[in-house]
C-alpha positions in Angstrom: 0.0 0.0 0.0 0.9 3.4 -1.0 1.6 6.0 1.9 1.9 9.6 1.0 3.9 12.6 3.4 1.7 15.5 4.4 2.1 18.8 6.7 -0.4 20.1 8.2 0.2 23.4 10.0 -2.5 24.8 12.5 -2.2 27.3 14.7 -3.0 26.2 18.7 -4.2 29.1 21.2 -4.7 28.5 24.8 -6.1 30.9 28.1 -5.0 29.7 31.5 -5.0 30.2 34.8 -3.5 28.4 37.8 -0.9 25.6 36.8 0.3 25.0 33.1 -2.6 23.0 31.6 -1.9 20.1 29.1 -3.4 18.9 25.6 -2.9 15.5 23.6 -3.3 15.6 19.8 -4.5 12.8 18.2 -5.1 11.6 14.6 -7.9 9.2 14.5 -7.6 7.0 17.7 -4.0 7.5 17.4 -2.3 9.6 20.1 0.8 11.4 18.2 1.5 14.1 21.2 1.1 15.2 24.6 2.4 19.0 25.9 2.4 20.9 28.8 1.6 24.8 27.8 3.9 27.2 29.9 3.7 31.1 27.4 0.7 33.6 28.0 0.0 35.7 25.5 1.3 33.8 22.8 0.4 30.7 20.2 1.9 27.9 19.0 2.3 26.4 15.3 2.2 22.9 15.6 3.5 20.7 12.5 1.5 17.9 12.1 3.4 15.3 10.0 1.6 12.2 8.1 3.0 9.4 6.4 -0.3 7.4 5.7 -2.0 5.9 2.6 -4.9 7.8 0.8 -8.1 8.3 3.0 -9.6 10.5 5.4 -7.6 11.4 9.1 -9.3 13.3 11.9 -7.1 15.7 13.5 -8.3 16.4 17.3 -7.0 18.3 20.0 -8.0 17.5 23.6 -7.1 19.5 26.7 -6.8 17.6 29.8 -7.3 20.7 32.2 -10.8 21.7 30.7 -11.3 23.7 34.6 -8.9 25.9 34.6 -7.9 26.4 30.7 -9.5 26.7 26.9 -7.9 25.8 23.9 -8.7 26.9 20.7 -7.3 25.5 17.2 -7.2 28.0 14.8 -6.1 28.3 10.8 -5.5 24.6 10.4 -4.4 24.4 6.4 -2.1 21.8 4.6 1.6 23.2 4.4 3.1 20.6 2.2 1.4 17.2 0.5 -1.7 16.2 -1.8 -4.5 16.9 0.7 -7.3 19.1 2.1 -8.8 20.0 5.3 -12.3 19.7 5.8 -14.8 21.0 8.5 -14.2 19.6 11.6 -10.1 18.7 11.4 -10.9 16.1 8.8 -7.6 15.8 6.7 -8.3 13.9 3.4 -5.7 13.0 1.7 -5.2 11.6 -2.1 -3.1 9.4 -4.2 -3.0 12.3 -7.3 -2.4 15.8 -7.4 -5.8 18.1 -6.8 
């Protein structure tokens, strides 16, 4: 089977009070990275790398400190690869060039 590189860029915004909250992001089921935010004021780009064949890959963010924090994930676009992003964090990507 085929696999196929893609970036996807998206920009990750958190507010927080208290102690440094934390968010996993997943891609389907598949946990790919856990951090501990520590900056106010400030966002981070995260790089989302996939090697995977052609289909559709759900790109989700969960915070772990829902109390005391909110995250919000903002401008999510493909950087690099043939693939889209549709509503909702669903990355679709294809065996040709769109």
């Amino acid at each position: 089977m085929q696999t196929h590189y893609v970036l996807v860029l998206c920009e990750v915004h958190c507010k927080w009070d208290l102690l440094p909250p934390r968010y996993r992001l997943y891609i389907d089921e598949e946990l790919f990275a856990e951090r501990t935010w520590i900056w106010h004021g400030k966002y981070l780009e995260e790089a989302i790398q996939i090697q995977a064949p052609a289909g559709k890959y759900l790109i989700r963010f969960e915070l772990l400190d829902t109390t005391t924090a909110q995250l919000k994930i903002k401008n999510i676009r493909v950087d690099h690869g043939n693939a889209v992003v549709h509503k909702g964090g669903m990355v679709e990507i294809f065996n040709e060039s769109i």
